[in-house]
C-alpha positions as CSV (number, residue, x, y, z in Angstrom):
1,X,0.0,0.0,0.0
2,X,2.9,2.5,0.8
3,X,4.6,1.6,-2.2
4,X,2.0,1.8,-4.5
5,X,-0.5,4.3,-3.4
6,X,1.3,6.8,-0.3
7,X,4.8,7.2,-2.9
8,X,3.6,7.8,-6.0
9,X,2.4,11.0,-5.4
10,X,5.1,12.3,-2.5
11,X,7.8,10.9,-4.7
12,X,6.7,12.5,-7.6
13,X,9.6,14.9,-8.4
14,X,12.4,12.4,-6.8
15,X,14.8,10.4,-8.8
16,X,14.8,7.2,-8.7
17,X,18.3,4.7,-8.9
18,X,17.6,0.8,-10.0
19,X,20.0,-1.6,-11.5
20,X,17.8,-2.9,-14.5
21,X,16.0,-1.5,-17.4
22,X,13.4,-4.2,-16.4
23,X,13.2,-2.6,-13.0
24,X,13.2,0.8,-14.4
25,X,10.0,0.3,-16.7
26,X,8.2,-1.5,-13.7
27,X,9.0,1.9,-11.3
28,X,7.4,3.7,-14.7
29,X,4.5,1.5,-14.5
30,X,3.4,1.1,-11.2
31,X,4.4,3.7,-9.5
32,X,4.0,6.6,-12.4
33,X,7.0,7.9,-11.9
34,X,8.6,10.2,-14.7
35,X,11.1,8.4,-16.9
36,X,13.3,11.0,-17.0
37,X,13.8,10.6,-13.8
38,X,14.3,7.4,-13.1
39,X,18.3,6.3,-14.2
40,X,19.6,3.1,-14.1
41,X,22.8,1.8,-12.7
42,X,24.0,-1.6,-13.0
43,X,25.7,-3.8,-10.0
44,X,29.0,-4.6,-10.5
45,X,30.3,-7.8,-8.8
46,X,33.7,-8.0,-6.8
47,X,36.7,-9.2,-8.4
48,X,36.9,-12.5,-6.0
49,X,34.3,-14.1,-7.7
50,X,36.1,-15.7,-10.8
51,X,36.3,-19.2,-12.0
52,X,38.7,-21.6,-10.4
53,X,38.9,-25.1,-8.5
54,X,37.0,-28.1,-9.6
55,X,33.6,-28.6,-10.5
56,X,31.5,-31.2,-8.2
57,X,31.9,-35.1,-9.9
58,X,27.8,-35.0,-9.5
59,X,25.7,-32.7,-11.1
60,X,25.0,-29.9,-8.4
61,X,22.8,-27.2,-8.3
62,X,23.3,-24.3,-5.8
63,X,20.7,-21.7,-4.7
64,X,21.4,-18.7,-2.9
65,X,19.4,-15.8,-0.9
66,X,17.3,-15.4,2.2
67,X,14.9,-17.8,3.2
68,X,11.5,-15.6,2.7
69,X,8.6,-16.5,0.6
70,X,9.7,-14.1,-2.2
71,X,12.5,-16.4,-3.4
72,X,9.7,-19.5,-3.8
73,X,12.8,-21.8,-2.6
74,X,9.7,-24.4,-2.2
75,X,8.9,-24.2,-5.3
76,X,12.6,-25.0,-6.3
77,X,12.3,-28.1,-4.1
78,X,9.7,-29.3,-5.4
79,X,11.3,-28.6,-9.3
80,X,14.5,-30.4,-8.0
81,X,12.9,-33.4,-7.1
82,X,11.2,-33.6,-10.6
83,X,14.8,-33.4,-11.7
84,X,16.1,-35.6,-9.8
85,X,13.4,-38.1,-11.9
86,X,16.0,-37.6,-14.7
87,X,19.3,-36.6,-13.0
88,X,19.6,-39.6,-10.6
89,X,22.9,-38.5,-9.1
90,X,21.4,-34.9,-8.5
91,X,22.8,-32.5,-5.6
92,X,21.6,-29.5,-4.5
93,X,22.9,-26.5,-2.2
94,X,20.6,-23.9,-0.8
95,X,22.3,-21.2,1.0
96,X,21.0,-19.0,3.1
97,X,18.9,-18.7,6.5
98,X,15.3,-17.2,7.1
99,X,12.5,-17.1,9.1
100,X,11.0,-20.0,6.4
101,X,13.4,-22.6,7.1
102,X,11.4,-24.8,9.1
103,X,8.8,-24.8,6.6
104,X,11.3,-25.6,4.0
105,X,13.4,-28.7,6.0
106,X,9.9,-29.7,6.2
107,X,9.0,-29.7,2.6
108,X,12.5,-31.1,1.9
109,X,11.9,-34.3,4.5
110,X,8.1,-34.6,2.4
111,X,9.9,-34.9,-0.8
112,X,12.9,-37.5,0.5
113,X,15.6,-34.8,0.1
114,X,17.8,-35.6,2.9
115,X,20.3,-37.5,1.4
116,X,20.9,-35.1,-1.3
117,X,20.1,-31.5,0.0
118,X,21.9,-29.3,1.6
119,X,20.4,-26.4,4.1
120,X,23.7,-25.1,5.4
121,X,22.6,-21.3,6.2
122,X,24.8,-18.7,6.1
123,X,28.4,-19.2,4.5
124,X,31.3,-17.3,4.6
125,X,32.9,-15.3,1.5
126,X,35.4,-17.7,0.8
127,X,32.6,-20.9,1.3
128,X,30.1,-19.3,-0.7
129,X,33.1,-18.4,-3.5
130,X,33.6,-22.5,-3.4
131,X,29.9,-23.2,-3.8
132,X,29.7,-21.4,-6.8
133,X,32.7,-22.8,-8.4
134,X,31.3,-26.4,-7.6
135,X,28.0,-25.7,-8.8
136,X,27.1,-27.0,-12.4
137,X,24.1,-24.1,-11.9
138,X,22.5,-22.2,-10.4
139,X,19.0,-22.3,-10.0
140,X,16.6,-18.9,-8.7
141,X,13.0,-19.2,-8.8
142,X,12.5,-15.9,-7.2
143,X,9.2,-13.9,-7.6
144,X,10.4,-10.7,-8.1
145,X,14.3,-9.7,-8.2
146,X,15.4,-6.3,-8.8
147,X,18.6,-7.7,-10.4
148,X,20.0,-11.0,-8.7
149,X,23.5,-10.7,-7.8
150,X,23.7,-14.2,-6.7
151,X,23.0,-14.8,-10.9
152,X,26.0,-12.1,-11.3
153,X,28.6,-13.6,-8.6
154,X,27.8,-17.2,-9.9
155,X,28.3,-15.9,-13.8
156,X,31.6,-14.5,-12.6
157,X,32.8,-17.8,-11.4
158,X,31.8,-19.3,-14.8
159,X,28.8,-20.8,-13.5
160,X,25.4,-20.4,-16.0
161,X,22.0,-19.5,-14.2
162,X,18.4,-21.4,-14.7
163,X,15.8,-18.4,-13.5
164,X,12.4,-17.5,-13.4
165,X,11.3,-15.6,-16.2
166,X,10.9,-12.4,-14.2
167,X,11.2,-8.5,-14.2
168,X,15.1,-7.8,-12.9
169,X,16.3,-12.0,-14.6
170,X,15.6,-10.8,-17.6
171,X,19.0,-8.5,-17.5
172,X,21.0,-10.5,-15.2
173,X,20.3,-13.5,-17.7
174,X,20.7,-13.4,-21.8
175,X,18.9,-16.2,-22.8
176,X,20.4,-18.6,-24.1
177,X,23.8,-16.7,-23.8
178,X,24.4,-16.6,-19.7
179,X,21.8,-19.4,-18.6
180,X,18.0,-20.2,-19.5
181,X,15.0,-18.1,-18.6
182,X,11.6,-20.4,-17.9
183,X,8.2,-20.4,-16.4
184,X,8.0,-21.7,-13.0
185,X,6.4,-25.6,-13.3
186,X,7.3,-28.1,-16.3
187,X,9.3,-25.5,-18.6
188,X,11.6,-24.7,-15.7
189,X,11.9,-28.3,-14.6
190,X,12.7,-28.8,-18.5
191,X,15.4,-26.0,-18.7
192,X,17.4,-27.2,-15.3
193,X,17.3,-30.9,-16.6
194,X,18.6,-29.7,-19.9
195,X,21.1,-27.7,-18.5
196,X,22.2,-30.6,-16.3
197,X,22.3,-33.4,-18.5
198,X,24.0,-31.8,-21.7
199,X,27.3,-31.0,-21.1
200,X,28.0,-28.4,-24.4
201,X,25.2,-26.5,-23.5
202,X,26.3,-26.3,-20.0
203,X,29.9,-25.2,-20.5
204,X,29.0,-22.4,-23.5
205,X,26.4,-20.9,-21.3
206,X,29.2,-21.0,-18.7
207,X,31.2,-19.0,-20.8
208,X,28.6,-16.9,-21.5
209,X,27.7,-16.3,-17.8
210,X,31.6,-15.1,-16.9
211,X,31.4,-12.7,-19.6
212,X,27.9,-11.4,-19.2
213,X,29.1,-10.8,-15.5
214,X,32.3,-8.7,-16.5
């Protein structure tokens, strides 16, 4: 209600800062601001995350952000055990802690997860750095994202993205380029076993991600 009805009209002759063009035309649209003053300034992404080490023997998917219903990690449980139907030796990270997390062990224990997902919380720099260098992806099924930097610091690392098709994805991803854009359900599922099981896909969209992150 603040966002969208109280601000518009106080805000009115502010400028606004956002990191997409996405995000920029959805600040236009919903909260009427003027496009002239609304200027866009991308993320940049520190210098540690590059690639390096070895990638996990299994196929491994990491997820990263804080555990709140806006990241739909649920929804990315239940699309990693459809995966797992056709990626047998599949492993999967999600990092980060929350106020959600008992909800999502639980859904995780439902689904038979245990013995191949990880809940580790919050990681340190150089941990996280080693996840993402591990990862074969990384998976987002956020609802709303006003860029993603997880996307960005992954990309850096030379790791390619699978994310929701979403306002704020659609500049941290290039299709097809960086990683693979899809509708939450069966096409998402579809892109993240795709991803996972061809292996020249996979590494030219992880050369794609490194450079659409520098």
């Amino acid at each position: 209600v603040l966002e969208l009805k109280v601000a518009p009209p106080l805000y009115r002759t502010t400028r606004f800062v956002t990191p997409s063009n996405s995000t920029r035309q959805d600040v236009v649209s919903m909260l009427r601001a003027d496009p002239e003053r609304v200027t866009v300034a991308p993320n940049g992404v520190h210098p540690r995350f590059s690639p390096g080490g070895q990638r996990s023997a299994e196929p491994l998917v990491v997820a990263v952000g804080r555990l709140v219903p806006v990241k739909r990690f649920g929804m990315l449980i239940d699309a990693l055990a459809r995966v797992r139907e056709h990626v047998p030796g599949l492993k999967a990270v999600i990092v980060g802690d929350g106020f959600t997390r008992p909800k999502l062990e639980a859904k995780a224990a439902a689904a038979g997860a245990g013995g191949w997902l990880e809940m580790p919380g919050h990681l340190s720099d150089d941990e996280l750095l080693d996840v993402y260098r591990r990862a074969w992806v990384l998976a987002s099924t956020s609802r709303r994202e006003g860029w993603n930097m997880t996307i960005t610091e992954a990309g850096a690392c030379g790791t390619p993205a699978v994310a929701t098709n979403i306002v704020g994805h659609r500049d941290t991803v290039a299709h097809d380029e960086s990683g693979l854009l899809a509708a939450p359900g069966d096409e998402f599922v579809g892109a993240l076993t795709r991803v996972l099981t061809d292996e020249a896909l996979r590494r030219r969209l992880g050369r794609g991600a490194a450079e659409r992150a520098r």
